[in-house]
N, CA, C and O of each residue as an XYZ file, in Angstrom:
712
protein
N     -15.113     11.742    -14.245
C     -14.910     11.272    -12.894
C     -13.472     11.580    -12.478
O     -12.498     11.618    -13.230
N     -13.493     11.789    -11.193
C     -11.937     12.341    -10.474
C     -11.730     11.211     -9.395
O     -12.445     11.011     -8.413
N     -10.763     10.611     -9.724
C     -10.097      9.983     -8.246
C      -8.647     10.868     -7.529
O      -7.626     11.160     -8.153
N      -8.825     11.053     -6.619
C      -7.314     11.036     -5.549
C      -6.874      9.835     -5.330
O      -7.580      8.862     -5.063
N      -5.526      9.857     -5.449
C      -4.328      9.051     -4.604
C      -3.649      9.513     -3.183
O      -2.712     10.286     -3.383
N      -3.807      9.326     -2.264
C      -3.291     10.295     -1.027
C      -1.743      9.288     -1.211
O      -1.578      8.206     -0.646
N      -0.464     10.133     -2.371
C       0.728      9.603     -2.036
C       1.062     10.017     -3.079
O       0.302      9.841     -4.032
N       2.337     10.725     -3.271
C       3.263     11.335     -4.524
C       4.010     10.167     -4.804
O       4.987     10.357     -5.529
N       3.795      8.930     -4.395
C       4.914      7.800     -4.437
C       4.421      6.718     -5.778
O       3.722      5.715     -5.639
N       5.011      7.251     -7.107
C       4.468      6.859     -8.681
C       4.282      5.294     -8.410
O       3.191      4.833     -8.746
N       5.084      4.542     -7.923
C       5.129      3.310     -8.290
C       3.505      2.728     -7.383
O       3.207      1.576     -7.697
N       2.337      3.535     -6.169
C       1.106      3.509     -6.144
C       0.360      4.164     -7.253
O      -0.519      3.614     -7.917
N       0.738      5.246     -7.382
C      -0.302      6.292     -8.396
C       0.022      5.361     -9.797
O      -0.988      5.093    -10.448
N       1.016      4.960    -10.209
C       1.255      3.750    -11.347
C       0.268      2.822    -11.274
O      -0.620      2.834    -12.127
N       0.272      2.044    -10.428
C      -0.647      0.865     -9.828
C      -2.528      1.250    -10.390
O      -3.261      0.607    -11.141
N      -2.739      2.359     -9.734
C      -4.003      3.129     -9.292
C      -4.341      2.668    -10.738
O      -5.086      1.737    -11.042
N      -3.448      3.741    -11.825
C      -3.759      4.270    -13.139
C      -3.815      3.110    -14.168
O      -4.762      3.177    -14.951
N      -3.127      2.253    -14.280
C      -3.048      1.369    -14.559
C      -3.777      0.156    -14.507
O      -3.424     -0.673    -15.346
N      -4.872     -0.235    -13.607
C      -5.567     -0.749    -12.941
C      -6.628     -0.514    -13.326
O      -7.202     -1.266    -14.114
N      -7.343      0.977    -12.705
C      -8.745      1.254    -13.455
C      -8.727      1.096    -14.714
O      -9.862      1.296    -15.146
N      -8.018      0.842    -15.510
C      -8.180      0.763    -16.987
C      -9.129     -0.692    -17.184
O      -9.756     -0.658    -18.243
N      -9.313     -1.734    -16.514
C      -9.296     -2.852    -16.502
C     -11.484     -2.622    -16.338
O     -12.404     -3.349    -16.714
N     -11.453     -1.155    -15.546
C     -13.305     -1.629    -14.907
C     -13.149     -0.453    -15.633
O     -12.294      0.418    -15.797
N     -14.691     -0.831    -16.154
C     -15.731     -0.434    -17.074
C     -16.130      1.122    -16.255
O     -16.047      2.058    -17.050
N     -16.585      1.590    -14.678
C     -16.813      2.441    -14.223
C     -15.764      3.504    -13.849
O     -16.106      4.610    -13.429
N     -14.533      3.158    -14.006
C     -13.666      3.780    -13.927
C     -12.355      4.061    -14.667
O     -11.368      4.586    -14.152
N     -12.460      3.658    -15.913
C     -11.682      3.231    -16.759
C     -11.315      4.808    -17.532
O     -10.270      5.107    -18.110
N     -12.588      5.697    -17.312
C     -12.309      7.479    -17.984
C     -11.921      8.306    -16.794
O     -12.188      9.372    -17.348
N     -11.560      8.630    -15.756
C     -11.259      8.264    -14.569
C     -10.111      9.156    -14.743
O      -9.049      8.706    -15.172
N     -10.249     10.369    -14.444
C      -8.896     11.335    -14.683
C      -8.342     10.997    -12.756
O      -9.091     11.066    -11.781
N      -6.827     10.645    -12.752
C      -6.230     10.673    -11.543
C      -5.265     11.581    -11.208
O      -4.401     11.958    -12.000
N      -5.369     11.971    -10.020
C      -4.097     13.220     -9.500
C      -3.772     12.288     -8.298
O      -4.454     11.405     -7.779
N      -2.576     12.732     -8.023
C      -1.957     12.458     -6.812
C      -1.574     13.295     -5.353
O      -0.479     13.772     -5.651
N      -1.793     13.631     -4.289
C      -1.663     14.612     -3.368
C      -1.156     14.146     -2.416
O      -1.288     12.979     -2.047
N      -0.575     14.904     -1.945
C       0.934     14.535     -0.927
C      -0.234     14.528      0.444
O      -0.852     15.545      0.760
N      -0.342     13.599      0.944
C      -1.205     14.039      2.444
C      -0.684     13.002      3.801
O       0.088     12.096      3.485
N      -0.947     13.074      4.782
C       0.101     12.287      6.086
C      -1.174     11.203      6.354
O      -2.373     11.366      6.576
N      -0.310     10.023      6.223
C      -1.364      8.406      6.868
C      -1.768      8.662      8.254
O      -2.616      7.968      8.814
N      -0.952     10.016      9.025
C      -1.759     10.220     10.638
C      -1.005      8.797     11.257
O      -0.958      8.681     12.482
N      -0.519      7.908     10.541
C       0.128      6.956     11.597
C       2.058      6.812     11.745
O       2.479      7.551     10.855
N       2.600      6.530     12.077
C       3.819      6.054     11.791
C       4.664      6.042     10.413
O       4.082      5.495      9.476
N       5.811      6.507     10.179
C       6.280      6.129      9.122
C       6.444      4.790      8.865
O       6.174      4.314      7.763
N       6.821      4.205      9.691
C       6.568      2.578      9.622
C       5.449      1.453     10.323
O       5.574      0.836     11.381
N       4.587      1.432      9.573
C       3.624      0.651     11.036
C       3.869     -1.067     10.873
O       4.189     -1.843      9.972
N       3.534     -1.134     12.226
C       4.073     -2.250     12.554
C       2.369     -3.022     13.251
O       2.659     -4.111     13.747
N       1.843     -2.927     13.298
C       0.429     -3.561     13.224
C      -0.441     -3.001     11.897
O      -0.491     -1.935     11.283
N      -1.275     -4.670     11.771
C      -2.297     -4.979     10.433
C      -3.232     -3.325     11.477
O      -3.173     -2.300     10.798
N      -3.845     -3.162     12.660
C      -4.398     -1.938     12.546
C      -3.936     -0.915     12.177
O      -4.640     -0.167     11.499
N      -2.402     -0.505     12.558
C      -1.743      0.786     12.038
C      -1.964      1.085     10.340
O      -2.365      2.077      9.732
N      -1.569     -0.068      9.961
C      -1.567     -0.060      8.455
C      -3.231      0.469      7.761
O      -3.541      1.409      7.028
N      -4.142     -0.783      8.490
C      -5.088     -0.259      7.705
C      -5.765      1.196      7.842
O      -6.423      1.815      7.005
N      -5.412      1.541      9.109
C      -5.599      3.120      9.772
C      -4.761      3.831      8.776
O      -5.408      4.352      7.867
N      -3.485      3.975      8.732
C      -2.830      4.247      7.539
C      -3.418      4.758      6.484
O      -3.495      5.975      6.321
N      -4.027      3.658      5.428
C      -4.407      3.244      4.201
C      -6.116      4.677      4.603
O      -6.302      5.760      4.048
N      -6.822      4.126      5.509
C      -7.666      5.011      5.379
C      -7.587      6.053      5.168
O      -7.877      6.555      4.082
N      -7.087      6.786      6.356
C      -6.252      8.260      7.252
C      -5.814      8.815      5.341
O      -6.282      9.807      4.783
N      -5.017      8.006      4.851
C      -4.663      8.479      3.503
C      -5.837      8.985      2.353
O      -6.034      9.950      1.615
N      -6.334      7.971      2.625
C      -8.251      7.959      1.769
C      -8.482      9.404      1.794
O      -8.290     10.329      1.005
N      -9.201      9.213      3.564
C     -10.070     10.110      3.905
C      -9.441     11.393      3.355
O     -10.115     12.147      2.652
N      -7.603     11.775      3.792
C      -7.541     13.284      3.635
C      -7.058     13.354      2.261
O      -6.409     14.357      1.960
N      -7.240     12.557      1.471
C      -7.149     12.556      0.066
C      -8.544     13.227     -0.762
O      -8.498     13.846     -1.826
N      -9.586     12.964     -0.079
C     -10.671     13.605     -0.367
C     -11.243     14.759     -0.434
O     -11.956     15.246      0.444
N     -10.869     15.402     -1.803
C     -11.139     16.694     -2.417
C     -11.563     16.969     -3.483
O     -10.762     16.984     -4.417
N     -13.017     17.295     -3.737
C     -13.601     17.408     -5.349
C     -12.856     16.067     -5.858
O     -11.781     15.943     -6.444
N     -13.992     14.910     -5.346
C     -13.333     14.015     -5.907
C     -14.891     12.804     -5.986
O     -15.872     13.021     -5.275
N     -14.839     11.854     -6.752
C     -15.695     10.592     -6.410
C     -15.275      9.649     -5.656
O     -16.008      9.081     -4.846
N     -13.838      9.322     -5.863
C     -12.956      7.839     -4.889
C     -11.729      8.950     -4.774
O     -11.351      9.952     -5.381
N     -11.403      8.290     -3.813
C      -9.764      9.099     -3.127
C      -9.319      7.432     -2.742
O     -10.193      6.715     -2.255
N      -8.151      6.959     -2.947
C      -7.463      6.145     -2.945
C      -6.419      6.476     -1.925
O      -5.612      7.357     -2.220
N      -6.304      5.709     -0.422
C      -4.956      5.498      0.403
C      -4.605      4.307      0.156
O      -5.422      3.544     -0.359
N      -3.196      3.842      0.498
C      -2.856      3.076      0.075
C      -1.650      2.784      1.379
O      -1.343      3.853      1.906
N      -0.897      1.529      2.010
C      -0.185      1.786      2.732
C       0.162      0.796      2.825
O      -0.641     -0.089      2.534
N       1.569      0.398      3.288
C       2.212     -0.811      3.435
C       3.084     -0.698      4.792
O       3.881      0.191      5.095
N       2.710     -1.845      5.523
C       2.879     -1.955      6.902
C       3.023     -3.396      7.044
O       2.766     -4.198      6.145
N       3.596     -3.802      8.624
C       3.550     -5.472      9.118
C       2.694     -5.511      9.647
O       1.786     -4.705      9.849
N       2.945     -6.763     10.030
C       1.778     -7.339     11.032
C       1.797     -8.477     11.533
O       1.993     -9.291     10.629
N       1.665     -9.106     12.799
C       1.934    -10.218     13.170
C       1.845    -11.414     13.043
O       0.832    -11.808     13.621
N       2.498    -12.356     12.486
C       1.944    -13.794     11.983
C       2.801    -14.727     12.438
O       3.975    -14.731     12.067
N       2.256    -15.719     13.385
C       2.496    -16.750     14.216
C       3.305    -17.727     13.193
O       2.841    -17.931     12.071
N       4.283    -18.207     13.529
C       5.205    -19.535     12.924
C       6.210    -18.986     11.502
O       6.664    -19.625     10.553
N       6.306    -17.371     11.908
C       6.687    -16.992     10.858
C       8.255    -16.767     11.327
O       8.273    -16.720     12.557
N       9.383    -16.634     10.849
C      10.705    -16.745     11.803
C      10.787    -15.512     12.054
O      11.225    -15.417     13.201
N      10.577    -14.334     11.538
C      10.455    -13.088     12.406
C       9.144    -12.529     13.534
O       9.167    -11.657     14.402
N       8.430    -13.131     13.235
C       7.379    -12.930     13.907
C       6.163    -12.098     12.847
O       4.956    -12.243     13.041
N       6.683    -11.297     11.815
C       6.354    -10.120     11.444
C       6.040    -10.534      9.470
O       7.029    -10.732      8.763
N       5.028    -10.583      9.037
C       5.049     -9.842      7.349
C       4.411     -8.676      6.898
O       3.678     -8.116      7.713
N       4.534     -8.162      5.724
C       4.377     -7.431      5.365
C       3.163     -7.463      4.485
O       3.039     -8.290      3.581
N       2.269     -6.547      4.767
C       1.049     -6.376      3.720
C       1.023     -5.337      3.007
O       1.912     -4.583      3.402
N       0.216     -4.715      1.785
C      -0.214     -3.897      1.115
C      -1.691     -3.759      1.696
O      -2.463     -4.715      1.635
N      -2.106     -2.397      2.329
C      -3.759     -2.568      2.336
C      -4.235     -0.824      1.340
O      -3.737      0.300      1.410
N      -5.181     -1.286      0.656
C      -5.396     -0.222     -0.513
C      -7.279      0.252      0.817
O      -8.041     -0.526      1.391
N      -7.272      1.495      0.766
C      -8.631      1.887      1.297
C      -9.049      2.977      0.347
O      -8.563      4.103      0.239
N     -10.251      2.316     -0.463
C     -11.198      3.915     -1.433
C     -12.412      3.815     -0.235
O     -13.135      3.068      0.426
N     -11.995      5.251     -0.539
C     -13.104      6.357     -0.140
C     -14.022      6.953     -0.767
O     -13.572      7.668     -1.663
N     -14.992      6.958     -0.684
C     -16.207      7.455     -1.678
C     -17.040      8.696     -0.912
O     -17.973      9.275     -1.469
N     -16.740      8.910     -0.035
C     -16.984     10.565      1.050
C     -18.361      9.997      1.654
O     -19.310     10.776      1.745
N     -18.500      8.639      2.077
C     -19.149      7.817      3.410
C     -18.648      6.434      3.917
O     -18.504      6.112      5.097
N     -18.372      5.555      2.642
C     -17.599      4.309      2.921
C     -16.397      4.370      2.770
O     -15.757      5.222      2.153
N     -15.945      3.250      3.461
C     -14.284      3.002      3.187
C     -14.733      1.489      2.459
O     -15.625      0.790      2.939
N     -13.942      1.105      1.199
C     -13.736     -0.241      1.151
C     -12.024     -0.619      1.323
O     -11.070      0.141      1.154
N     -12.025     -1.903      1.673
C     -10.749     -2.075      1.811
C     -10.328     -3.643      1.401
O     -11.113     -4.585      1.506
N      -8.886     -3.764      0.892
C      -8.447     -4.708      0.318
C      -6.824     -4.396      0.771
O      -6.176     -3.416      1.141
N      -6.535     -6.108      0.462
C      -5.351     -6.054      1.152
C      -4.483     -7.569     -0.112
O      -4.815     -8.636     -0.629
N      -3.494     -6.817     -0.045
C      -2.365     -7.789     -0.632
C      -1.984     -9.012     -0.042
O      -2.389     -9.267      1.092
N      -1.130     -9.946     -0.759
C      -0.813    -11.209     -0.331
C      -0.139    -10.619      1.085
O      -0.140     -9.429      1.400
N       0.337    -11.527      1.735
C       2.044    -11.241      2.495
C       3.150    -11.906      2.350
O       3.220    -13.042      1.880
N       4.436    -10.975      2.899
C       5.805    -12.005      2.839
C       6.436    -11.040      4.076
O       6.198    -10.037      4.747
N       7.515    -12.214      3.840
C       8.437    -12.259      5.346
C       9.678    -11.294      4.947
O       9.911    -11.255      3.739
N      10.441    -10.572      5.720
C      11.281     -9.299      5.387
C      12.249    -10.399      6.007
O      11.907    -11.338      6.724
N      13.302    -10.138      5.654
C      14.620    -11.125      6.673
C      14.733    -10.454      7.687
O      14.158     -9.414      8.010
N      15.734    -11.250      8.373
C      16.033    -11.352     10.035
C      16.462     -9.616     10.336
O      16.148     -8.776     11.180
N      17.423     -9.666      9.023
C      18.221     -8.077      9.625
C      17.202     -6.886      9.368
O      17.286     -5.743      9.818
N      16.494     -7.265      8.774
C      15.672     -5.767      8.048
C      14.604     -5.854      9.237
O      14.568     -4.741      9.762
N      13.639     -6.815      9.928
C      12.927     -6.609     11.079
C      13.743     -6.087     12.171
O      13.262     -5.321     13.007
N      14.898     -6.452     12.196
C      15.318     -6.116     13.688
C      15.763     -4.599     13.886
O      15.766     -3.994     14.958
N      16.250     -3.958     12.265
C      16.574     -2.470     12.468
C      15.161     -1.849     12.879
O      14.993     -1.066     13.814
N      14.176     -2.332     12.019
C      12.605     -2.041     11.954
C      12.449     -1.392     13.621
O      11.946     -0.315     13.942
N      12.963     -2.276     14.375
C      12.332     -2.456     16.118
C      13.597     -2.175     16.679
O      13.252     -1.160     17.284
N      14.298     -2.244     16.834
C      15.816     -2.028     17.610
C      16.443     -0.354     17.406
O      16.915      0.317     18.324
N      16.284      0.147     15.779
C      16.435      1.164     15.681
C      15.310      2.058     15.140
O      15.646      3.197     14.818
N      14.011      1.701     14.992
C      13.080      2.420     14.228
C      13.310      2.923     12.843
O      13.131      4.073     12.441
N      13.804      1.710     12.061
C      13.653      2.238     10.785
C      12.675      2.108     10.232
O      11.746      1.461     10.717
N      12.614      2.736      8.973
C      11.805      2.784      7.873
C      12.096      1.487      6.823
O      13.181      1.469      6.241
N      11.202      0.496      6.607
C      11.837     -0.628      5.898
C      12.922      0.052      4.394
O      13.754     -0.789      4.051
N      12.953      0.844      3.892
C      14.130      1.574      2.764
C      14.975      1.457      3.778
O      15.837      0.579      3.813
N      14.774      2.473      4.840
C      15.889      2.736      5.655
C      16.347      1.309      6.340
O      17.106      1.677      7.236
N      16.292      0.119      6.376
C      16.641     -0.789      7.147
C      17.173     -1.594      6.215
O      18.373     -1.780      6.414
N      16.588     -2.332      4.944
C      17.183     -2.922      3.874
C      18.272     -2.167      3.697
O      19.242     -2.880      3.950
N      18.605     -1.111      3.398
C      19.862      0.051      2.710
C      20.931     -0.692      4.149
O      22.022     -1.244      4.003
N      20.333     -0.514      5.201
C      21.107     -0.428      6.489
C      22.218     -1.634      6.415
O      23.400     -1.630      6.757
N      21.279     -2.829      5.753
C      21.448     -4.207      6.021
C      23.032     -4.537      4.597
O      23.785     -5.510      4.644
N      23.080     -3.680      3.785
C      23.486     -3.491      2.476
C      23.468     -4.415      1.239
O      24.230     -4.573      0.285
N      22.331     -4.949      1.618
C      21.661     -5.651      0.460
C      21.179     -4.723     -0.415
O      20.250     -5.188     -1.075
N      21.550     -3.160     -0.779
C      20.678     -2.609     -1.828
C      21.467     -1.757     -1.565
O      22.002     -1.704     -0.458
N      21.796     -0.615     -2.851
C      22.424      0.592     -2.236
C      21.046      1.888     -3.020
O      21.331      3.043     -3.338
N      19.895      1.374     -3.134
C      18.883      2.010     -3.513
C      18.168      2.114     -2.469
O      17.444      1.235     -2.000
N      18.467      3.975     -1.762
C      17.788      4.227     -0.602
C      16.427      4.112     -0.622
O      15.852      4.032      0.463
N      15.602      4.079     -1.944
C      14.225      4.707     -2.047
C      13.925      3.268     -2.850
O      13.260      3.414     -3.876
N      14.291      2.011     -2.550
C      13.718      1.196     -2.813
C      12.140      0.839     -3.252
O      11.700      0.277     -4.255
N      11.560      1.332     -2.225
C      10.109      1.456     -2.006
C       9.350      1.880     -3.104
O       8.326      1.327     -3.505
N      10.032      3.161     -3.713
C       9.330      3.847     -4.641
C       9.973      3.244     -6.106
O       9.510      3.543     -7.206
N      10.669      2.699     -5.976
C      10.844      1.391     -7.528
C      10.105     -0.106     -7.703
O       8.892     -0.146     -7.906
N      10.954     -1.416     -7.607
C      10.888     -2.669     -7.284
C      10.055     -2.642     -6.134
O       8.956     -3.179     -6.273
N      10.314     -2.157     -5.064
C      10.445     -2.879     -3.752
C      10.913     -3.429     -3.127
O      11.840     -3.912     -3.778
N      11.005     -4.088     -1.281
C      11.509     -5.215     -1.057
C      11.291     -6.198     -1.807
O      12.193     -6.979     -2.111
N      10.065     -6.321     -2.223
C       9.669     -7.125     -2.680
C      10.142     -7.912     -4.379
O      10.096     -9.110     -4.655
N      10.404     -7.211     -4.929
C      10.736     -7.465     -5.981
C      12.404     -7.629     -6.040
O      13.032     -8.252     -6.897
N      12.881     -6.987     -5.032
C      14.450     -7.890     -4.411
C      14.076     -8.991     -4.421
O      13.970     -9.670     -5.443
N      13.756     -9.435     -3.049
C      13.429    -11.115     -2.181
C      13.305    -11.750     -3.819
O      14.093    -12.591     -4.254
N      12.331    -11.255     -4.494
C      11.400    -12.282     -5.519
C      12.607    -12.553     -7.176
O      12.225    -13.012     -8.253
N      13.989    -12.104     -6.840
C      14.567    -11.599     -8.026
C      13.980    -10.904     -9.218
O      14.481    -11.007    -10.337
N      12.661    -10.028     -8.899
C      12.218     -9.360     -9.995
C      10.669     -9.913    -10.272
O       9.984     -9.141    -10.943
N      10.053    -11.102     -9.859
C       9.092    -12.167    -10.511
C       7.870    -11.379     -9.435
O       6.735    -11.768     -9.714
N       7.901    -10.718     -8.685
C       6.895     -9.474     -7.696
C       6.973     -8.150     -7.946
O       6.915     -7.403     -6.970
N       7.066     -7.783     -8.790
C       7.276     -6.102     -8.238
C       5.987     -5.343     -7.327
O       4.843     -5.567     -6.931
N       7.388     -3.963     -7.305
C       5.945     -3.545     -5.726
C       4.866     -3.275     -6.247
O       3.839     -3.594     -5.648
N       4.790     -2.578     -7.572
C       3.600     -2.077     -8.646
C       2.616     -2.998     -8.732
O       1.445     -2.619     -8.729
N       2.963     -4.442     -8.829
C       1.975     -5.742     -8.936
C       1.294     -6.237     -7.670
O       0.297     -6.947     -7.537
N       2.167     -5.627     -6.703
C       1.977     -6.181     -5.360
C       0.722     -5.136     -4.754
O      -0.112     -5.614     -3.985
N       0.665     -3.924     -5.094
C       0.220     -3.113     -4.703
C      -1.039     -3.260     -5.317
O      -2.064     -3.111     -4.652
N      -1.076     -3.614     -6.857
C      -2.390     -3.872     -7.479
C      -2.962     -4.858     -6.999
O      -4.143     -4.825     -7.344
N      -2.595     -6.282     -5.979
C      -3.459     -6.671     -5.511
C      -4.555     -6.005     -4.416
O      -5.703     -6.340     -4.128
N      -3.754     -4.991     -3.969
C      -4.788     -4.570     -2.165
C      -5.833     -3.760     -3.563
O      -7.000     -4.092     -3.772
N      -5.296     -2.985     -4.148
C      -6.361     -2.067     -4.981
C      -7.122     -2.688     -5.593
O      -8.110     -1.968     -5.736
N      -7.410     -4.442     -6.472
C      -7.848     -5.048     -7.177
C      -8.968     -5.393     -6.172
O     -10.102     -5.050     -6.504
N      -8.768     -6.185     -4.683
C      -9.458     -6.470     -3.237
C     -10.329     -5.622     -3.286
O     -11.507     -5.929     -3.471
N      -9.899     -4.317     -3.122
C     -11.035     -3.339     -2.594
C     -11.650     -3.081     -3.386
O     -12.748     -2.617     -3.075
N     -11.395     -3.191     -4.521
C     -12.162     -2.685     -5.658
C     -13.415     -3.926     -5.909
O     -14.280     -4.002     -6.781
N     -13.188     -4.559     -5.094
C     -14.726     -6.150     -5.064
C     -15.304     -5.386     -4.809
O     -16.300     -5.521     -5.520
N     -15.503     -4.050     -3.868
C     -17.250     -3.576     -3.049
C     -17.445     -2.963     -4.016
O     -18.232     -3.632     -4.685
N     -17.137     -1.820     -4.660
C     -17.408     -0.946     -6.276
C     -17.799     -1.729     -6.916
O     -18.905     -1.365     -7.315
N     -17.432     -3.081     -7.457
C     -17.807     -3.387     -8.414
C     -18.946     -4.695     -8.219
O     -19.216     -5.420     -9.177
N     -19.373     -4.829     -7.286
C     -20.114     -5.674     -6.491
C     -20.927     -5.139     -5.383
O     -20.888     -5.612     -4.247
N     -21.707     -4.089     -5.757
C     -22.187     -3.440     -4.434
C     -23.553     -4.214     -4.305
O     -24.009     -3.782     -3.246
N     -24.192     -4.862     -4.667
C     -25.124     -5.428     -4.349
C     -24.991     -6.746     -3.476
O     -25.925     -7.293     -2.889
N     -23.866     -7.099     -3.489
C     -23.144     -7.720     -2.790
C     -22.577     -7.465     -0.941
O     -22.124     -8.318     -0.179
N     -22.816     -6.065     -0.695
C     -22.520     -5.992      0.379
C     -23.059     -4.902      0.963
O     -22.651     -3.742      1.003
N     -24.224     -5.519      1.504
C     -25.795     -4.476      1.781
C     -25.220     -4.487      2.896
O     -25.717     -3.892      3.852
């Protein structure tokens, strides 16, 4: 069996590989990774952008393959939150007719890192770096924000295995969702 990852970014394709080891149907499961465009924003800022994202990644990940894996991390709006804004992980496999999809916990980015987000259009790397809480431009593709905020007790790798663990309920439960 062949899966795609639509993302050269290890600390997902880590996640992916690491993960199927756990299910029985996918556990022999040779994975590649392929550089392909989410079709949305470098930064999205709506739960739709993101999960459009996560698909958009799926779908053009899909080549001589059984599952193609997008994967994407974006905000999204949540009421009583002091920025207005958190952040999700949403994982979308593709099986070349369905999409399933799963999505990570959320958390709140601080004050300064939303406002470069929208004021200057950054890229959350590019806005944390901005803020100089990190002098690790490529945050993203290590720890994470996330594993900043959390002093280490989140990393993005763990964070990411939740949206992929989510989606992975319809695969492994398909009788479950006729």
């Amino acid at each position: 069996m062949r899966i795609n990852i639509g993302s050269k970014n290890q600390v997902k394709v880590n996640a992916v590989k690491e993960l199927i080891k756990d299910y029985n149907f996918l556990s022999e499961a040779e994975v590649f990774s392929i550089e392909v465009s989410s079709d949305v924003h470098k930064q999205p800022k709506s739960i739709h952008e993101t999960i459009d994202g996560a698909k958009n990644r799926a779908r053009n990940a899909f080549q001589n393959c059984e599952y193609s894996f997008g994967i994407e991390s974006g905000l999204m709006k949540v009421p009583h939150t002091k920025t207005g804004y958190m952040n999700i992980c949403v994982c979308a496999i593709y099986d070349g007719k369905d999409y399933h999809l799963g999505i990570s916990s959320a958390f709140e980015y601080p004050t300064k890192i939303i406002n470069f987000v929208f004021s200057d259009k950054l890229e959350i790397d590019e806005a944390i770096y901005k803020t100089g809480l990190t002098n690790d431009k490529r945050i993203g593709r290590s720890g994470g924000v996330i594993g900043y905020l959390t002093k280490g007790r989140l990393k993005r790798k763990e964070y990411t295995k939740q949206a992929i663990t989510t989606a992975l309920i319809h695969l492994e439960n398909p009788e479950l969702f006729n």
